[in-house]
Every structure is written in structure tokens, then in C-alpha cells.
N, C-alpha and C positions, 0 to 999 in steps of 0.2 A: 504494500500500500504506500509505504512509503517513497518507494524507485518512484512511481508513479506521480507522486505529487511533487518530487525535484525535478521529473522532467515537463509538469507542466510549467514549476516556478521559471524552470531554465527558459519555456518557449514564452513567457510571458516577461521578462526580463528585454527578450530579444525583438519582442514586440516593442515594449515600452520605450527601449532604448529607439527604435528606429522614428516612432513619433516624436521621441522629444528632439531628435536630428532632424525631421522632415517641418518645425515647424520656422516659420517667416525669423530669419536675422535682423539684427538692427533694431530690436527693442530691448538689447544688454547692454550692458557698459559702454558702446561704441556710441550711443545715442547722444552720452552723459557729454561728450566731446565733438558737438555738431554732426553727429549723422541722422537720424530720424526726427521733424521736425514735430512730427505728430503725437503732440502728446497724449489728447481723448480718441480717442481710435475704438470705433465698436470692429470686432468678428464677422462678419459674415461668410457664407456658404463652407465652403472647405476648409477654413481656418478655422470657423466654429466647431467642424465636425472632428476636427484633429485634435483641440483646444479638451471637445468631450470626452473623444476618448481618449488621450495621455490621460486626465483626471481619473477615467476607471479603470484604465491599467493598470494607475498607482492603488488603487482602490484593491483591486483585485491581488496585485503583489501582494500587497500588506497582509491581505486575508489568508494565501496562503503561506505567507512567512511567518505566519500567527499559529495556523492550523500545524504547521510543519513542526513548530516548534514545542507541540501539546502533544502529537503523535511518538508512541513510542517506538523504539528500532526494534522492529523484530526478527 
């Protein structure tokens, strides 16, 4: 049971890590020193949808690094 639940954490790690690569540059530190001018900026279409799900990937990490963590090795 437990193989089982490192290799989802692993596939959802590999998920999470590519959203949080795949989302828009230029709202980190580079802004702070004249790059992005825009400071109220709403999400919309694909950036909202990326925005979503990086939030429940981390959602779901946590869950099962939680669950992982209460399972015994058997």
C-alpha cells in the first residue's frame, strides 16, 4: 500500500513541479526592478486554470504526505 502511495506522491510532485514552471514570468522579483508594470492584474482563461490547479496539486501533495506519513511500513 504503501509503494503505491510514493509512487502517486512521486507522479504528483512531477505534476506540481511542471505547473509551477509552466506559469507566466515577470510577477517575481524581476518586476520589483522595472519589469512588469502591472500591478492589479486579474487571471483569466489558462492562467486561471493553471493558477487552480498548482493550488490543488499542492492540496493534494500535502494530503498524501500526510497520509504517507500515518501509514505504517509493512
Amino acid at each position: 500500500m504503501k509503494n503505491y502511495l510514493n509512487v502517486i506522491q512521486i507522479a504528483v510532485a512531477v505534476l506540481l513541479t511542471a505547473a509551477i514552471l509552466m506559469q507566466a514570468r515577470g510577477s517575481g522579483l524581476g518586476a520589483a526592478f522595472g519589469g512588469d508594470g502591472n500591478v492589479y492584474r486579474t487571471k483569466r482563461g489558462v492562467e486561471k486554470s493553471l493558477f487552480v490547479a498548482t493550488i490543488a496539486l499542492a492540496v493534494v501533495f500535502f494530503a498524501l504526505s500526510l497520509t504517507a506519513l500515518f501509514i505504517p511500513a509493512a
